[in-house]
C-alpha positions as CSV (number, residue, x, y, z in Angstrom):
1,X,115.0,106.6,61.2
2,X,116.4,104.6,63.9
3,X,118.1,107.4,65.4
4,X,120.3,106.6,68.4
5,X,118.2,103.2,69.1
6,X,121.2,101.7,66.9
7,X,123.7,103.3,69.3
8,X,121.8,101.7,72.4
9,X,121.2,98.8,71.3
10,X,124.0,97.1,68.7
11,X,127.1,97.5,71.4
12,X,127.1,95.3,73.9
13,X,124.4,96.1,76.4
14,X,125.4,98.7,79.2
15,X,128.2,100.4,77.1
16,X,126.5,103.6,75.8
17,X,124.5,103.3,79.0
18,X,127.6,104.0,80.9
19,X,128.8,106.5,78.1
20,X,126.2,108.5,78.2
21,X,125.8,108.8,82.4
22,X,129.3,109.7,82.6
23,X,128.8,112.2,79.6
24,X,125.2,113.9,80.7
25,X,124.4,112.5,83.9
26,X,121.1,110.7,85.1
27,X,119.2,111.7,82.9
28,X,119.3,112.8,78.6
29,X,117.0,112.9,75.3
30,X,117.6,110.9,72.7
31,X,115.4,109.8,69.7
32,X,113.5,106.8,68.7
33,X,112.5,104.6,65.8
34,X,110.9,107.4,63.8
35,X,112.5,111.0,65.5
36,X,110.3,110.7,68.5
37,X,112.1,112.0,71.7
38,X,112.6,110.0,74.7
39,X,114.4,110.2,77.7
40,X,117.3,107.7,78.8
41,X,117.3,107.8,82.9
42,X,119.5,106.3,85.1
43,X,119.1,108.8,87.8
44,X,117.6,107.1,91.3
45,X,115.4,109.1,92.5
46,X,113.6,109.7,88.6
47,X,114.0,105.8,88.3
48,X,111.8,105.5,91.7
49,X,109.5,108.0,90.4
50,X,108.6,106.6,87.2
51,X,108.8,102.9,88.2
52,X,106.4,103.6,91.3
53,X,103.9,106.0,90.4
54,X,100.3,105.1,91.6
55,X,97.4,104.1,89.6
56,X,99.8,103.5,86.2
57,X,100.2,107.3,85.6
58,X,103.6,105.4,83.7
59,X,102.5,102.1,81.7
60,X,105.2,99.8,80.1
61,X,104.8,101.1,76.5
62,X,102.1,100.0,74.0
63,X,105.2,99.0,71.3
64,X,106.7,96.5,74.9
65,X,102.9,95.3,75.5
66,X,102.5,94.6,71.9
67,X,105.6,92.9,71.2
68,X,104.9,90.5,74.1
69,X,101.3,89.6,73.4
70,X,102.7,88.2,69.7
71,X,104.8,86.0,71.8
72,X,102.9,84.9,74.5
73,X,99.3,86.9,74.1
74,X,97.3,88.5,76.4
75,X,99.6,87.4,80.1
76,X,100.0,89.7,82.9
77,X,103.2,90.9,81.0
78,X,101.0,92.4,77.9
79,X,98.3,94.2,79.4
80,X,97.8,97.4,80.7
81,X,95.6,99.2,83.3
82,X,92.4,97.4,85.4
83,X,93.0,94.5,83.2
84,X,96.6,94.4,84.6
85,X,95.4,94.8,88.0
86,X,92.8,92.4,87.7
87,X,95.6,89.6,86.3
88,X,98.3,90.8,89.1
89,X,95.6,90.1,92.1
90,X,94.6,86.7,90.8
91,X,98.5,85.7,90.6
92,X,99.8,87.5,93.3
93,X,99.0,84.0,96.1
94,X,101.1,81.7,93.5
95,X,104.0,83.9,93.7
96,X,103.9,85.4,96.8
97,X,107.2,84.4,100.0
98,X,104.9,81.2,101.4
99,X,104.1,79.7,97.8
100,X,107.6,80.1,96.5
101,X,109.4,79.1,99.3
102,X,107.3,76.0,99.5
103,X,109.2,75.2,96.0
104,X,113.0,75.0,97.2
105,X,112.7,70.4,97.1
106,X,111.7,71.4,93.9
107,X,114.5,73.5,92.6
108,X,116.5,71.8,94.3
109,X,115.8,68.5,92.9
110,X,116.1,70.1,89.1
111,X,119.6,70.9,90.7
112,X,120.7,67.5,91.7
113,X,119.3,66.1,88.1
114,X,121.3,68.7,86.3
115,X,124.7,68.0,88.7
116,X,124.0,63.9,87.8
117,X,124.1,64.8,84.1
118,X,127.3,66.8,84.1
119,X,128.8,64.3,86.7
120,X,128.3,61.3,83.8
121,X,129.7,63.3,81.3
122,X,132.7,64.1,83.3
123,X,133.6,60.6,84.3
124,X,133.8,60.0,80.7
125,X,136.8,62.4,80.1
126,X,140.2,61.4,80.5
127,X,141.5,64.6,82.0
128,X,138.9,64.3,84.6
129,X,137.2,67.8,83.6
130,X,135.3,68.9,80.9
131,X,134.1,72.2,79.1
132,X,130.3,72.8,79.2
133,X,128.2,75.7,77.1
134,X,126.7,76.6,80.6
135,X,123.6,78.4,79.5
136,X,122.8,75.7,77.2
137,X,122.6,72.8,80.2
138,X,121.1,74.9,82.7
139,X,118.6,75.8,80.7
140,X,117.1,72.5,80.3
141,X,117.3,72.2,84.0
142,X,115.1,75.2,84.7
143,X,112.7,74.1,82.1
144,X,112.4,71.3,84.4
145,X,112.1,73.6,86.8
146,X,109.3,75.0,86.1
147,X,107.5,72.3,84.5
148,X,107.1,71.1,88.2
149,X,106.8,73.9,90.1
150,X,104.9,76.0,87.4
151,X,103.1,73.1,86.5
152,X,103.5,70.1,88.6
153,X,104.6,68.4,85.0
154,X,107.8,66.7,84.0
155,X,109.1,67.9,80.7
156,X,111.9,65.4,80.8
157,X,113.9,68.0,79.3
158,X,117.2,67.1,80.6
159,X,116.8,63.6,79.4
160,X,115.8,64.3,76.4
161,X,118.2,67.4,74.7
162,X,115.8,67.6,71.9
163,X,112.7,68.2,73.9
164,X,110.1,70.0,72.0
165,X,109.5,72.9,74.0
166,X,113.4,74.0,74.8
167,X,113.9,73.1,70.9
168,X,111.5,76.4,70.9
169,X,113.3,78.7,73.1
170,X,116.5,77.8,72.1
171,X,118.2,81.1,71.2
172,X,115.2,82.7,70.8
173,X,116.1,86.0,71.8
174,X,119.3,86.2,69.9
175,X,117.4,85.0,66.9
176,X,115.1,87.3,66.8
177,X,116.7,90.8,68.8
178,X,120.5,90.4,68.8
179,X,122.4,92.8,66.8
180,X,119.5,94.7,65.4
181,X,119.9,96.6,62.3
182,X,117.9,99.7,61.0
183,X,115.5,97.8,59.2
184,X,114.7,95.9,61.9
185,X,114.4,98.2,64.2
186,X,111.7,99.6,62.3
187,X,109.7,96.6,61.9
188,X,109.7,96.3,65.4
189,X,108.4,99.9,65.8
190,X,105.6,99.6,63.2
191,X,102.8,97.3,64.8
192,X,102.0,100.4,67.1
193,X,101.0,101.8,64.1
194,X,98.2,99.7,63.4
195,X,95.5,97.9,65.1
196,X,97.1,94.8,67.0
197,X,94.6,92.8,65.3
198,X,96.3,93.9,61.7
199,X,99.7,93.0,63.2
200,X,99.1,89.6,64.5
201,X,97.4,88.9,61.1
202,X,100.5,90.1,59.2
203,X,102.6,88.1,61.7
204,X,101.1,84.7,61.1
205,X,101.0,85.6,57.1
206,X,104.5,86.4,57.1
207,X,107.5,84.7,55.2
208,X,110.0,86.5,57.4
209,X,112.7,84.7,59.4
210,X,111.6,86.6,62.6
211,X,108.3,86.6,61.8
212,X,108.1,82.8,61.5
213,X,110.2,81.9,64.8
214,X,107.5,84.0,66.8
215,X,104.7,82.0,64.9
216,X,106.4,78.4,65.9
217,X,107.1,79.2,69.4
218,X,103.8,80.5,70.4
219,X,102.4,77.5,68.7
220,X,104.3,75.2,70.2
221,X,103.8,76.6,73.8
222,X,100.3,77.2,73.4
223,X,99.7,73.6,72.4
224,X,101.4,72.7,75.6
225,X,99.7,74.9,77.8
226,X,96.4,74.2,76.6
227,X,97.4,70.4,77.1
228,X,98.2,71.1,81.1
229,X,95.2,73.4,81.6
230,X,93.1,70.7,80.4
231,X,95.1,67.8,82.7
232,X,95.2,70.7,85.7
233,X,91.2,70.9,85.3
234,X,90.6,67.7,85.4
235,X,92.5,66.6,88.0
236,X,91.7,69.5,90.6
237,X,88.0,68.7,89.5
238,X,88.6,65.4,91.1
239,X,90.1,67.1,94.1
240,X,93.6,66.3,93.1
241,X,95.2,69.6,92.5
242,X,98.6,70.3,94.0
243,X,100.7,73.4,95.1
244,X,102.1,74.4,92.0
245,X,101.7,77.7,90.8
246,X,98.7,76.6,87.5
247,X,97.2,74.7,90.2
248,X,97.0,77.4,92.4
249,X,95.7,79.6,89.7
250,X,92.8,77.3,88.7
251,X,91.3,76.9,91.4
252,X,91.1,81.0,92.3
253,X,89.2,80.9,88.8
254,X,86.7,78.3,90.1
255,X,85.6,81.5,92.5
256,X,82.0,83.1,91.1
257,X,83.5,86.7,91.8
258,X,84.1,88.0,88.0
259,X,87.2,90.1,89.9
260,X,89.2,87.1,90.6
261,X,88.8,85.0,87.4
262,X,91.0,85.1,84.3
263,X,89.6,84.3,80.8
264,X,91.0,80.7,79.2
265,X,93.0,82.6,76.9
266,X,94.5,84.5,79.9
267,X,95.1,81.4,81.8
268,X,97.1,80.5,78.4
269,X,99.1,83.5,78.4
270,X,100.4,83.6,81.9
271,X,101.5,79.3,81.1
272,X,103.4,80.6,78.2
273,X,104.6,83.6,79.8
274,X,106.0,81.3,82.7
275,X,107.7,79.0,79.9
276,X,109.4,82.3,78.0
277,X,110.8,84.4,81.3
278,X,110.8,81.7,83.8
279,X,113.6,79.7,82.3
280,X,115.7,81.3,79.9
281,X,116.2,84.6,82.1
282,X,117.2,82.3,85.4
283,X,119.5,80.1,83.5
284,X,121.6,83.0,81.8
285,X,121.6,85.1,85.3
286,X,123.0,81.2,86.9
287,X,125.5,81.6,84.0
288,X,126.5,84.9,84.5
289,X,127.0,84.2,88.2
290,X,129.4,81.3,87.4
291,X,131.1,83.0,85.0
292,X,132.1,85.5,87.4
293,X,133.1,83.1,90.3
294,X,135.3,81.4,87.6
295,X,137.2,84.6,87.0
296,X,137.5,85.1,91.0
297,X,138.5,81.6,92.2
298,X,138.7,83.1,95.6
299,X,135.3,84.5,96.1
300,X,134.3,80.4,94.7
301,X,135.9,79.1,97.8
302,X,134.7,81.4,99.6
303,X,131.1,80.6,99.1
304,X,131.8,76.6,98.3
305,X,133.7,76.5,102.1
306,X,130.0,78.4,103.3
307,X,128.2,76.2,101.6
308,X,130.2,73.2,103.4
309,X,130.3,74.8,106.6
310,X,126.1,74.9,106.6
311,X,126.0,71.2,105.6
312,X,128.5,70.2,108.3
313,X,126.1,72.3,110.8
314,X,123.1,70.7,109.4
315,X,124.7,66.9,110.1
316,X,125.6,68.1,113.7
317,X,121.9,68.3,114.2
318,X,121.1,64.5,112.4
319,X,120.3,65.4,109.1
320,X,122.7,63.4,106.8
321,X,120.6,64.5,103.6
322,X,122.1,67.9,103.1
323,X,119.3,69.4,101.4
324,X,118.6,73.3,102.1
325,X,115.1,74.2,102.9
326,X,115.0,78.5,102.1
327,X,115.3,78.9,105.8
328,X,119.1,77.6,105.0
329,X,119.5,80.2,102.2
330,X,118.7,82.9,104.5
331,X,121.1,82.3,106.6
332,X,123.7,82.1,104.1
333,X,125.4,86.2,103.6
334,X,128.1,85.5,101.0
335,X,125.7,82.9,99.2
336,X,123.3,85.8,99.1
337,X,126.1,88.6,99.0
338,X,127.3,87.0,95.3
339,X,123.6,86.5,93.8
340,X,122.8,90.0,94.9
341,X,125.9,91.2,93.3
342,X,125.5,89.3,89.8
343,X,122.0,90.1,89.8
344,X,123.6,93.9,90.1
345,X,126.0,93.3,87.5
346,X,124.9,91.4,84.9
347,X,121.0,92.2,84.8
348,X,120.1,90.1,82.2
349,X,116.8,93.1,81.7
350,X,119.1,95.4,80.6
351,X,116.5,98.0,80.1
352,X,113.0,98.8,81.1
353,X,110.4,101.1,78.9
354,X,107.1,103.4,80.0
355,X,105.2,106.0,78.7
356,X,103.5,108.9,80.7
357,X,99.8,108.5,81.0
358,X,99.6,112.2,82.5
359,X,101.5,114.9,82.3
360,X,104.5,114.9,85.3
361,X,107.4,116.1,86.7
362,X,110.7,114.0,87.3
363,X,112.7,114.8,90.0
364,X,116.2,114.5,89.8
365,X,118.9,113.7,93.1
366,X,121.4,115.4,91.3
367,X,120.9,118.1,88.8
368,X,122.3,118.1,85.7
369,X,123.6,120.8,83.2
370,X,121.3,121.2,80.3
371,X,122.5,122.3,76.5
372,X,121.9,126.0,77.4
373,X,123.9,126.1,80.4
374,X,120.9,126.1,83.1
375,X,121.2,123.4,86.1
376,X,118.0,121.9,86.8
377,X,117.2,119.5,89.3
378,X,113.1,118.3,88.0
379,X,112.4,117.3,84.3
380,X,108.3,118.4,83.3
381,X,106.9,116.2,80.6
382,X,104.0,115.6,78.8
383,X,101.3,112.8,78.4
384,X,102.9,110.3,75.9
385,X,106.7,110.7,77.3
386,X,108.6,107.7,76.4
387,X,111.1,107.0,78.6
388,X,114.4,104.1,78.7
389,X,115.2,103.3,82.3
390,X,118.4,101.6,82.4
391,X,118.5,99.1,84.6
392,X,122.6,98.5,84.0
393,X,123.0,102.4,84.2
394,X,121.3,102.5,88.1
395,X,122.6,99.4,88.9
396,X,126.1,100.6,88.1
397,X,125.0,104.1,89.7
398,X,128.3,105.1,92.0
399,X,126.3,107.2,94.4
400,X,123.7,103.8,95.3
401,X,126.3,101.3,95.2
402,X,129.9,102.6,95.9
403,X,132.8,104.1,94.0
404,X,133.8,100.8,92.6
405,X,130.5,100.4,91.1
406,X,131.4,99.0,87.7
407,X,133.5,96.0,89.7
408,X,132.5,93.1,90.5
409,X,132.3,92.6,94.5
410,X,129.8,90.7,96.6
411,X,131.2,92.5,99.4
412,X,129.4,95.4,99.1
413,X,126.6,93.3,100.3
414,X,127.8,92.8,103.3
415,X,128.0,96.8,104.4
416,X,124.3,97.1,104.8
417,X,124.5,100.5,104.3
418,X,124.8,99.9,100.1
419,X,122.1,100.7,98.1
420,X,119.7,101.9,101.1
421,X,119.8,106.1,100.7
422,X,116.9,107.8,100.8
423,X,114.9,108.8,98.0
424,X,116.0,105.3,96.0
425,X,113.9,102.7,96.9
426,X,114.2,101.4,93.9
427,X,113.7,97.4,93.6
428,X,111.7,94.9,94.7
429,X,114.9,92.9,95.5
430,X,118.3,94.0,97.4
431,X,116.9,97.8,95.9
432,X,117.9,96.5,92.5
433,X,116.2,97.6,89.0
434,X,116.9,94.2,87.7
435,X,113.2,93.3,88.8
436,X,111.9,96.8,88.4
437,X,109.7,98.3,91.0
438,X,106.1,99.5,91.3
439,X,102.7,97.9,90.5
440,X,104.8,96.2,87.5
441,X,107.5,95.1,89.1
442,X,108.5,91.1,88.2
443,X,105.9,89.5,90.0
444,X,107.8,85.7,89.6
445,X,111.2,87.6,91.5
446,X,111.1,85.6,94.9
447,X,110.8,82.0,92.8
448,X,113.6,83.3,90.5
449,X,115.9,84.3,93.3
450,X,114.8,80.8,95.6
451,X,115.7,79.0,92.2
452,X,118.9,80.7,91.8
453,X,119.8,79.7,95.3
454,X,119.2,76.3,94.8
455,X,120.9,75.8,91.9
456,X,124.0,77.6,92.6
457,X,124.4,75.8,96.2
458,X,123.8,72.4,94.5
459,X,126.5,73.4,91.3
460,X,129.1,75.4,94.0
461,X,129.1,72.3,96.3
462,X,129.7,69.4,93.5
463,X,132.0,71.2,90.9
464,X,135.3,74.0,90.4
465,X,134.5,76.0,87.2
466,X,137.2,77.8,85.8
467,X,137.5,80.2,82.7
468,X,138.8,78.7,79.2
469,X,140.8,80.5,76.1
470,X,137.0,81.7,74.8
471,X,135.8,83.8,78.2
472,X,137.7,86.4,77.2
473,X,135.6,87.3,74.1
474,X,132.3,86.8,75.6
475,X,129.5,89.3,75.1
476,X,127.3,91.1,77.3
477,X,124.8,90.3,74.2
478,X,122.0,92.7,74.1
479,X,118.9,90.8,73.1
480,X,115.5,91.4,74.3
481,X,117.3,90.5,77.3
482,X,121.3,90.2,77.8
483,X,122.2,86.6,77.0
484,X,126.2,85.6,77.1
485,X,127.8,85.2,73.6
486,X,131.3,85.2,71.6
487,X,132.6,87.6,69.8
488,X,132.7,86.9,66.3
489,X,130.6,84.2,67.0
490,X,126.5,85.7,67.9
491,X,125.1,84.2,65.2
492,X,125.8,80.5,67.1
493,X,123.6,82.0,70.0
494,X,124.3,81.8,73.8
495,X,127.6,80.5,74.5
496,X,129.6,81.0,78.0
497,X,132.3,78.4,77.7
498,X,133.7,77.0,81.3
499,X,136.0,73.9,82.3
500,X,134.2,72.1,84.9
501,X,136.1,69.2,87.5
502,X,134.3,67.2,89.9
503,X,134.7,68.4,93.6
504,X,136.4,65.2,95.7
505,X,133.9,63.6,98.1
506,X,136.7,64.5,100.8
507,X,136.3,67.9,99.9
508,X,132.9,68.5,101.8
């Protein structure tokens, strides 16, 4: 049992991705938990297939659904089909370009309190620079974040380091997927064995480590979402409801037409599935991005001296504040050029799962040489296919994004002819995978990317991060999603180490 599952996922995430491209190309079998045989694919043109086939002929897999709904019940992440649909239509307005962009002051302002915090820590140093666990402090910052704009609510997490809700997430997805072994694996496979009411009984039952984490966090984020939904209701009920995304979404379920309401448990689920991806995933792809402008000083001055240069324009015109509206963002390349490129490098969804509803054929844009020697350029399969996209496999794909692919190089980004052949439209973003694509593509990828902005011009613009001693054993960590860790050290949870120094007011 367990098959090559252990292969995929005990390395660090992406290296027998990129083994076995360069060994069988886009596409190979391989076998899951219990035998079963799935298909890895990397190859475009199958990845655009699969990912954006109509009326979910390919659903994310019942084991994915199930595995989510423990964690965060029945959100628009966990279900499948009209019920999917139905969720996606209500939602789409609170995530869509107008509603998002409308949350930059906010972002922005998460920024500023996260810069202050680092800034008063630094002051207190002799050597005038200090060494932060990045992921751990921008966390807390995006859970403030989103407890505005999600929620129009102020967790106080960066005041408080022990707030209750981050105390939930922390290390979460290295606690409970990092360095899985063959037993684990299993248990993870099993609950599509059995009715999901079963599982979720055996789950809250359960002495297991695991088993116990997922009980606490869903408690604990249930009991704070149901504790907004019932502020949110009351004050929108008293006409003062706001433009943050739960306000948004309670007040489309005040409408009588059945189409455009979500249940109370749903309204639930999509709060806690906000809390789990909407903080965690955009802190560790901030990390990741500084990370890689520490270990390529230049390309940091290249994009803190942009940054500078748009500020300085701004003043020309009379305003002193320096605060970026999205409007700014856009019309910042290598600003945009780096996020595209560490959203292409380090997708911190290193892998994204379906299943065939119908019986299919998957074309290929290159063909491949199968085990008795034939060259085929489609794939048939059969209702029930499994498949493995992976996401660092296209995203590293040399025909979509250059021979130097497996670099890192915000440059490409500036050829607009990257990542644009036909037949791979890919991504909702830059023709990524690291969003996916399709009817269930990320439907919170416009707030993510805004929030990235924001933070990384408000960071870029007040500090230098360089790379210490640890950097070089840090692990592309493959855990649910792909989290930063050290070598020898996983067990600590997310670590990327950087020394940080205050950028001289004469600087800007």
């Amino acid at each position: 049992m367990a098959r090559n599952l252990e292969e995929l996922l005990q390395p660090q995430a992406g290296e027998t991705d990129f083994r076995w491209q360069s060994l069988y190309g886009g596409i190979a079998r391989y076998r899951g938990t219990f035998g079963d045989e799935r298909l890895f694919v990397a190859d475009p043109k199958a990845v655009q297939h699969v990912l954006h086939a109509p009326n979910y002929r390919w659903e994310r897999t019942l084991e994915m659904r199930q595995r989510t709904a423990l964690l965060v019940g029945p959100g628009v992440t966990a279900v499948a089909g009209h019920d999917h649909r139905r969720q996606r239509r209500v939602m789409q307005p609170s995530f869509g370009a107008p509603a998002s962009r409308e949350l930059v002051p906010v972002f922005s302002s998460a920024a500023v309190a996260l810069t202050n915090a680092m800034k008063d820590i630094i002051v207190q140093s002799d050597s005038g620079s200090k060494v932060f666990n990045i992921p751990k402090y921008v966390s807390r910052a995006t859970l403030d974040a989103i407890g505005h704009a999600g929620f129009d609510y102020h967790f106080g997490a960066m005041e408080d380091a022990n707030n209750r809700l981050a105390a939930a997430y922390n290390n979460l997805f290295t606690d409970l997927f990092a360095l899985p072994t063959k037993a684990t694996l299993v248990s993870m496979a099993l609950p599509t064995l059995l009715p999901f009411k079963l599982v979720e009984f055996m789950l809250n039952h359960s002495t297991n480590d695991r088993a116990k984490r997922v009980q606490m966090v869903k408690e604990i984020s249930t009991d704070v979402a149901r504790q907004l939904l019932r502020e949110k209701a009351g004050n929108i009920s008293q006409g003062k409801g706001n433009k943050d995304v739960m306000s948004l979404l309670v007040k489309a379920n005040l409408s009588e037409n059945e189409k455009s309401k979500l249940s109370d448990d749903e309204l639930l689920a999509q709060m806690t599935t906000i809390f789990a991806a909407g903080h965690e995933t955009t802190a560790n792809s901030i990390s990741w991005t500084l990370l890689e402008l520490s270990r390529h000083p230049e390309m940091q001055n290249r994009l803190r001296e942009e940054i500078f240069a748009k500020k300085r324009e701004l003043a020309a015109k009379g305003d002193t504040t320096g605060n970026f509206v999205a409007e700014d963002f856009d019309t910042l390349p290598y600003l945009n050029a780096v996020l595209k490129e560490s959203l292409r490098y380090h997708s911190v969804a290193p892998q994204i799962q379906r299943m065939a509803n119908v019986d299919d054929v998957i074309p290929l844009s290159e063909p491949i040489l199968t085990s008795d020697g034939q060259y085929i350029s489609e794939v048939p399969v059969r209702k029930g296919q499994k498949v493995l996209i992976s996401v660092n496999g296209y995203n590293r794909n040399k025909n979509v994004f250059g021979e130097d692919a497996h670099e890192f190089n915000p440059d490409r980004w500036l050829n607009n002819s990257i990542g644009t052949k036909p037949g791979s439209s890919v991504g909702v973003y830059a023709n990524l995978a690291t969003f996916a694509g399709g009817q269930r593509s990320c439907i919170g990828w416009r707030f993510a990317v805004l929030e990235m902005q924001a933070f990384l011009v408000e960071l870029i613009s007040n500090f230098e991060f360089s790379t210490t001693p640890e950097c070089s054993r840090i692990r592309r960590e493959a855990a649910g999603v792909m989290i930063p860790t050290l070598e020898g050290e996983v067990e600590k949870g997310v670590q990327c180490p950087l020394l940080v120094k205050c950028i001289a007011a004469d600087e800007n």
